[in-house]
Each structure stands twice: as C-alpha cells, then as structure tokens.
C-alpha positions in Angstrom: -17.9 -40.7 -101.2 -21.6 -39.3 -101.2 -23.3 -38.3 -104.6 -25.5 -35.7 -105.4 -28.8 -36.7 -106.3 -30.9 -34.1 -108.6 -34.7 -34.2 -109.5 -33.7 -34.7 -112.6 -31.9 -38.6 -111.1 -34.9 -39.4 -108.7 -37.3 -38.5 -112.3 -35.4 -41.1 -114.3 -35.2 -43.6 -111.4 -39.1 -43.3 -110.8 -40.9 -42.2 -114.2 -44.3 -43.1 -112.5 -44.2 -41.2 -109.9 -43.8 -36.5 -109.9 -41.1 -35.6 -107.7 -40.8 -31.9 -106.6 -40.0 -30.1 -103.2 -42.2 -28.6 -100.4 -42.2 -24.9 -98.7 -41.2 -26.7 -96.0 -38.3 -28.2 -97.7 -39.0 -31.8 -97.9 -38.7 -34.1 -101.6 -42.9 -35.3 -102.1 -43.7 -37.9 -104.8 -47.0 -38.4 -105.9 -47.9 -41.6 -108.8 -48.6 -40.8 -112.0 -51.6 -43.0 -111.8 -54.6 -43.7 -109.5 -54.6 -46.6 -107.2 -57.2 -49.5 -106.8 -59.0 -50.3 -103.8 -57.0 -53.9 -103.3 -53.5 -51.9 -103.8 -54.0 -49.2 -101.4 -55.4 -52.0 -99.0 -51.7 -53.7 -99.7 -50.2 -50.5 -98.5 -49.6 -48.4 -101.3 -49.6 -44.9 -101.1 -50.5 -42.3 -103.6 -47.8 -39.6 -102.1 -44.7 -40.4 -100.5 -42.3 -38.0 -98.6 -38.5 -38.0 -97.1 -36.8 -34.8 -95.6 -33.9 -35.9 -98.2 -33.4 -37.3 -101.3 -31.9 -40.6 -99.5 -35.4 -41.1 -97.5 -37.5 -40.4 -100.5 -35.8 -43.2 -101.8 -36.2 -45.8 -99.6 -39.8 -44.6 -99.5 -40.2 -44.9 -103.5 -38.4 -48.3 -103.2 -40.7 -49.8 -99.8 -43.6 -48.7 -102.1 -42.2 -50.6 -105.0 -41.6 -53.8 -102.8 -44.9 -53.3 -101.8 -46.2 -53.4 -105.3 -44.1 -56.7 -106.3 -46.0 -58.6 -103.3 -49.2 -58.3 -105.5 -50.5 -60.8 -107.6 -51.5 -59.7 -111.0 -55.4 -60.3 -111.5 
C-alpha cells in the first residue's frame, strides 16, 4: 500500500537539506550548508531534484551515500 509523503516527512528525514516545490511542479532540495572543493569533486551536489517525492529521495539518499565514501580529514 503506497504512503503519502508530506514536506513536512522529507524535512524530518533530511534536516540538512530545504525542501520545497517548483512552478514547474518538481520537489528541489538545496543543503543547508556550503560544500568544500574535495566534496563536490566526490560528487556532491548543493541542490538535488525528483519529479516526486520517491525520486527526491533516492536523490537525497545517493547524495548521502556519496558523503559516507569520504574520509574525514
């Protein structure tokens, strides 16, 4: 059975990131913090976008997979 998912759930699943919704209709997410050199080198990305709440969230999660792979310095 499919769930709703509300700002309001992808806010308290990703509370580093601003999620809001386009004119165009598609879920953005943008960090709530700037990005070093090295971690947007690794493939990080400042905004993210999904035409769904299900795509924004396997974009949020690839970005925090991403982030895992690098080693504290």
């Amino acid at each position: 059975m499919p769930t709703t998912t509300t700002f309001e759930d992808l806010q308290a699943a990703f509370p580093t990131w601003t999620i809001w919704r386009s004119s165009a209709d598609r879920l953005w997410a943008t960090r709530n913090q700037r990005l070093t050199d090295v971690q947007l080198d690794h493939g990080l990305s400042h905004t993210v976008d999904g035409d769904d709440a299900e795509q924004l969230i396997a974009q949020l999660r690839h970005q925090e997979e991403l982030a895992a792979g690098l080693s504290p310095r």
